[in-house]
C-alpha positions in Angstrom: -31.2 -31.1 16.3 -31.8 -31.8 19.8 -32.3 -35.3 21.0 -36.2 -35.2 21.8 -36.6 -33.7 18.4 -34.2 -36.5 16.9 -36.2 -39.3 18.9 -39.0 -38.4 17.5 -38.1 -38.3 13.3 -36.2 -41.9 14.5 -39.5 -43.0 15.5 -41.2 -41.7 12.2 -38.3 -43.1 9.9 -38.6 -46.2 11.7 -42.4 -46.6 11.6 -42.3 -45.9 7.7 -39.5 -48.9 7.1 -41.5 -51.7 8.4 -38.9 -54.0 7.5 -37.0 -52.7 10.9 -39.4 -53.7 13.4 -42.0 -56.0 11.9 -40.7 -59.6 12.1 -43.3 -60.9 9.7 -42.0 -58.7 6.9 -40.0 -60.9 4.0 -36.9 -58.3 4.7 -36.7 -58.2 8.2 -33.9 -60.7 8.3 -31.6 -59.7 5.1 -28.5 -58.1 6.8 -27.9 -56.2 3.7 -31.5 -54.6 3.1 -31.8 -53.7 7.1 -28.1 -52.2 6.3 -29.3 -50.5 3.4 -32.6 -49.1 5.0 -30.3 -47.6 8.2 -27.9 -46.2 6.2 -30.6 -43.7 4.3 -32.0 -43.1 7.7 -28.7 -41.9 9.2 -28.4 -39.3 6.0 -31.8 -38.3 6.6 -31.3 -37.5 10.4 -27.3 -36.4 9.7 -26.5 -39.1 12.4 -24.0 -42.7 12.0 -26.5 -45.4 10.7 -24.9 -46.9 13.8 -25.5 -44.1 16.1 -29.9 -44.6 14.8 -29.8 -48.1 15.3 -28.2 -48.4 19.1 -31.0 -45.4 19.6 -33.8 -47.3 18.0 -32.7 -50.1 20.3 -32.9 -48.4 23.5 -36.0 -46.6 22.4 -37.5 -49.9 21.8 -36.8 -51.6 25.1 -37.9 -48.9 26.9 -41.4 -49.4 25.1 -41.5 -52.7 25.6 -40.4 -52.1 29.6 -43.3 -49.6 29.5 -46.1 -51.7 27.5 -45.1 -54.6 30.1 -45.5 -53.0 33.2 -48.7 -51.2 32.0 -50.1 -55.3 31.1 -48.9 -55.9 34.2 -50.6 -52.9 36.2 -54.4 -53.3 35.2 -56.2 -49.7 35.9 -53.7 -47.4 36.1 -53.6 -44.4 33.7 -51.0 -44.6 30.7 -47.5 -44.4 30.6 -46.1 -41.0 31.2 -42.8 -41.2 28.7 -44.0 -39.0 26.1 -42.5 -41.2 23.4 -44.8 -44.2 24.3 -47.5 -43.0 22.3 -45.6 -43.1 18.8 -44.1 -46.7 19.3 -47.9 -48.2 19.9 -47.0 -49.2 15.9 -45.2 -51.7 17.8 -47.9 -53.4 19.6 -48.5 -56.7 18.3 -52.8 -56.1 16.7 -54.9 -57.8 18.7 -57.4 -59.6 17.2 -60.8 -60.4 19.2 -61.5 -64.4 20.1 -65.1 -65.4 19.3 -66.5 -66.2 22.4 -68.7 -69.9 22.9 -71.2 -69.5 25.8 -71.8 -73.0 27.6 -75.4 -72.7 25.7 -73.4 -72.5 22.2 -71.3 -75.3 22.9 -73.9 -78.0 23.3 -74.7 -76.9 19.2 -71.5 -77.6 17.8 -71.8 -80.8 15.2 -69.6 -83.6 16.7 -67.1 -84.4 14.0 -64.3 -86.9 13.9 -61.8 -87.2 11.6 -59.8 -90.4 10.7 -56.0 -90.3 9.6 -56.3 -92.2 6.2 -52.5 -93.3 6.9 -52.6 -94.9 10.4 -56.4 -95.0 11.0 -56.5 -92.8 14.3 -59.1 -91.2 14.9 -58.9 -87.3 15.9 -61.3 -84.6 16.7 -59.2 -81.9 14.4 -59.2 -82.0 11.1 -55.6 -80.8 10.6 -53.7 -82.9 13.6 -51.4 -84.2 10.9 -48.9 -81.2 10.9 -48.0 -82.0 7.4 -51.4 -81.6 5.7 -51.3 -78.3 7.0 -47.6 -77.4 5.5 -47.3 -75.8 2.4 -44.4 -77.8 0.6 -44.6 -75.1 -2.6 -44.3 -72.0 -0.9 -40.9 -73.3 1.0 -39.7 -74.7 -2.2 -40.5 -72.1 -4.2 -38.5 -69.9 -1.1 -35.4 -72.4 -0.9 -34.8 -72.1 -5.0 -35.0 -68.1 -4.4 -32.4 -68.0 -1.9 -29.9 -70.4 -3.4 -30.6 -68.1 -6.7 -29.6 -65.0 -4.9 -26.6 -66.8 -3.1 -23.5 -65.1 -3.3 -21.8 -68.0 -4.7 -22.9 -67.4 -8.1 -22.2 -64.1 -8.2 -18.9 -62.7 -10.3 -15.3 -62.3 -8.8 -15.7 -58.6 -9.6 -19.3 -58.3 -8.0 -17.9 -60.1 -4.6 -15.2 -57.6 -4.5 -17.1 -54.9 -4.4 -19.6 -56.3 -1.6 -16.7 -56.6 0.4 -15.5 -53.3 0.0 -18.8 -52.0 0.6 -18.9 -53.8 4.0 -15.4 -52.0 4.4 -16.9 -48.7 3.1 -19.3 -49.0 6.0 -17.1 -48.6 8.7 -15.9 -45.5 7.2 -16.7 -41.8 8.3 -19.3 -40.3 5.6 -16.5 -37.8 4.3 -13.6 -41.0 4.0 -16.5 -42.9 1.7 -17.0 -40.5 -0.4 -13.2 -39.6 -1.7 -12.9 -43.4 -1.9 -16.0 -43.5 -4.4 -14.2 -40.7 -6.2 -11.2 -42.3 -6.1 -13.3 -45.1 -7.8 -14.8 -43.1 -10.2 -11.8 -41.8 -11.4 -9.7 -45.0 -11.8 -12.3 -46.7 -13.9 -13.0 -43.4 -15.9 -9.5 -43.2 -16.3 -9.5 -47.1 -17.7 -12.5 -46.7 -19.9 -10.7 -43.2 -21.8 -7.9 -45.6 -22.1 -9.5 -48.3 -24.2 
């Protein structure tokens, strides 16, 4: 596979696992999914999941380098690296602000809003910043994460996450005759009993 052609089904595995590259997405920071989701990329593209991800990172800079000097340069045609137009996934959306003409503004109700706690009065209705917090969500959040901790997970099951962190720095061929080896030891226990 050459490297253009490799570049480009990076770009497309990438673009398909949002998880890599969008920061709003509820996976983007578990180590182990993102390990996970790089691993079945390098089988897919017969590359090291490390080899994709040090790629993906220098492909993504370079957009980023490219996107910024194109803000920067107002007028000038668009970039010439051929790769720029698949990463435009990467652009943040842009949403369009309403605009208020001076006209408009005169129309808008005047509205003041009184703190019921210290009596100040503000002109938005939401400059307490805890009115605005959603206590259930992060709660709800905090009891999920402390229920998927590690700590209550078996002696057995934490062995074998360590291995697998092991496992990873292993060349493909080297993990799989340790999973046989595995295999074959607990096969060999379980004819025994």
């Amino acid at each position: 596979m050459s490297e253009d052609t490799f570049n480009e089904e990076l770009i497309e595995e990438v673009k398909a696992n949002e998880q890599i590259w969008n920061t709003a997405h509820s996976d983007h920071r578990r180590a182990s999914m993102l390990d996970a989701v790089w691993y079945d990329i390098g089988i897919k593209l017969n590359r090291a999941p490390a080899q994709c991800r040090k790629r993906w990172k220098t492909l993504r800079d370079r957009f980023k380098r490219e996107n910024n000097r194109l803000k920067g340069s107002e007028g000038q045609a668009a970039s010439s690296w051929p790769l720029y137009t698949l990463l435009t996934f990467l652009r943040p959306p842009s949403s369009p602000r309403a605009a208020i003409s001076n006209n408009m503004a005169g129309t808008l109700p005047d509205q003041t809003y009184r703190n019921s706690s210290t009596g100040e009065q503000s002109d938005s209705p939401h400059s307490d910043p805890l009115s605005t917090f959603d206590f259930d969500s992060t709660i709800h959040e905090l009891e999920n994460l402390r229920s998927n901790s590690p700590l209550d997970l078996a002696p057995d099951e934490l062995w074998f996450l360590a291995i697998g962190k092991e496992l990873k720095t292993l060349s493909r061929k080297r993990r799989i005759h340790v999973r046989q080896a595995t295999l074959k030891a607990l096969y060999e226990d379980l004819e025994e009993e």
